[in-house]
One Martini backbone bead per residue (centre of mass of N, CA, C, O) as a GRO file, in nm:
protein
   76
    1UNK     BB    1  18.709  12.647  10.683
    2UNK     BB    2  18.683  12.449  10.991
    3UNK     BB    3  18.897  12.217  11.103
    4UNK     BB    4  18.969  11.939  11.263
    5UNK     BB    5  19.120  11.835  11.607
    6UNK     BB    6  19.401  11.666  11.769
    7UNK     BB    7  19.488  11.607  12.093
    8UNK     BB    8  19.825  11.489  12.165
    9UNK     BB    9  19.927  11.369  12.511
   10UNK     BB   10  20.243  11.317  12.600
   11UNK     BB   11  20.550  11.116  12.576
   12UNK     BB   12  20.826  11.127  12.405
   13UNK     BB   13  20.754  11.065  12.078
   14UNK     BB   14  20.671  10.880  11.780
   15UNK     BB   15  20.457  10.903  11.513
   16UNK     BB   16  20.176  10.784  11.334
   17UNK     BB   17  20.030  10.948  11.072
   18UNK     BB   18  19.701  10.832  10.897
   19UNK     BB   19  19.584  10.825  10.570
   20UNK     BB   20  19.285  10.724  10.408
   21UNK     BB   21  19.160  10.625  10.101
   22UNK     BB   22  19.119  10.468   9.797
   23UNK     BB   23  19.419  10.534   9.660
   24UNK     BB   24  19.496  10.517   9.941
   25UNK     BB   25  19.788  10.561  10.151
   26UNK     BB   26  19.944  10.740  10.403
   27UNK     BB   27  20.226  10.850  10.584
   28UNK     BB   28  20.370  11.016  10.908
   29UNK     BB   29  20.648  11.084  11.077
   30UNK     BB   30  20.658  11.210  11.412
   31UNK     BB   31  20.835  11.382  11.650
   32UNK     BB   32  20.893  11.422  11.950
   33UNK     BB   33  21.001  11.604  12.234
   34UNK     BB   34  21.085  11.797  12.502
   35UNK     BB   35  20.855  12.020  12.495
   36UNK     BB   36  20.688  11.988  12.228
   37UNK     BB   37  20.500  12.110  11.909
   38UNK     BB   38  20.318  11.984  11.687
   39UNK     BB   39  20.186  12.014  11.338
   40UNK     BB   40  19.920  11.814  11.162
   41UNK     BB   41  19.794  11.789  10.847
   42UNK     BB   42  19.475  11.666  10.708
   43UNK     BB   43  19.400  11.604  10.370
   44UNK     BB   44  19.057  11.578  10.199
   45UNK     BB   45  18.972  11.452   9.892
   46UNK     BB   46  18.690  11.468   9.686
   47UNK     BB   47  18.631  11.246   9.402
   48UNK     BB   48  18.515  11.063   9.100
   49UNK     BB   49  18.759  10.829   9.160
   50UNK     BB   50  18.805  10.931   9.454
   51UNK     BB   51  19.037  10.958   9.723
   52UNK     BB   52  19.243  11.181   9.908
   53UNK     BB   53  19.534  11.214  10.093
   54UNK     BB   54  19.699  11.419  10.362
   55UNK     BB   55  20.042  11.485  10.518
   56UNK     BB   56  20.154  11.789  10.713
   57UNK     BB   57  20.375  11.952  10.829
   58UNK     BB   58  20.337  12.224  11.020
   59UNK     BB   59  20.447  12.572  11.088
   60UNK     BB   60  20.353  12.681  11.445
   61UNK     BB   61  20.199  12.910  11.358
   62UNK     BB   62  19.998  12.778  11.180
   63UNK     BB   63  19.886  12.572  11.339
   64UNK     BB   64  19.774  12.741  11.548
   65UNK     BB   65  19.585  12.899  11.403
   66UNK     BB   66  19.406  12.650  11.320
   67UNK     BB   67  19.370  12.572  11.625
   68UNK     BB   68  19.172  12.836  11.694
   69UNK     BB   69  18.982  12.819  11.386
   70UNK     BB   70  18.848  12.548  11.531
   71UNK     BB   71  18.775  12.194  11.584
   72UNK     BB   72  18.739  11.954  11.810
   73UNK     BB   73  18.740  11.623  11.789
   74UNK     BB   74  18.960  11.557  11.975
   75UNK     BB   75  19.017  11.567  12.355
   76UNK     BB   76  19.064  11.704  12.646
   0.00000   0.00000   0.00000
C-alpha cells in the first residue's frame, strides 16, 4: 500500500504534528535542527468501534524508502 506524504520546508523550528479519530487524538512534537531531515509516519487505522490514529517518528533510512515508494499528498 502506498501511503500520501506531505513535505514541509522551512527554517529550523519545533513542529507539531497531530491526528485525530475517533477515540481521540494523538500528537507528538518533532525538533527540526539546521540542515536536518525529519521523518514522520501517520498511521490511520478503522475499526468497528471507532478510528485510532498514531504518530511515529521513523528513521532517516526507513522514512526516505517509505516516501520514494509512496504519493505526495501535499508540498512544493
Amino acid at each position: 500500500m502506498r501511503l500520501p506524504w506531505v513535505w514541509l520546508q522551512g527554517a529550523p523550528a519545533v513542529i507539531d504534528v497531530k491526528c485525530t479519530g475517533t477515540d481521540g487524538g494523538v500528537d507528538r512534537t518533532v525538533n527540526v535542527g539546521p540542515g536536518e531531515t525529519r521523518f514522520v509516519e501517520v498511521a490511520f487505522r478503522p475499526g468497528l468501534m471507532g478510528s485510532r490514529c498514531a504518530v511515529l517518528e521513523a528513521p532517516a533510512t526507513q522514512g526516505r524508502a517509505a516516501v520514494l515508494a509512496g504519493h505526495r499528498a501535499v508540498g512544493p
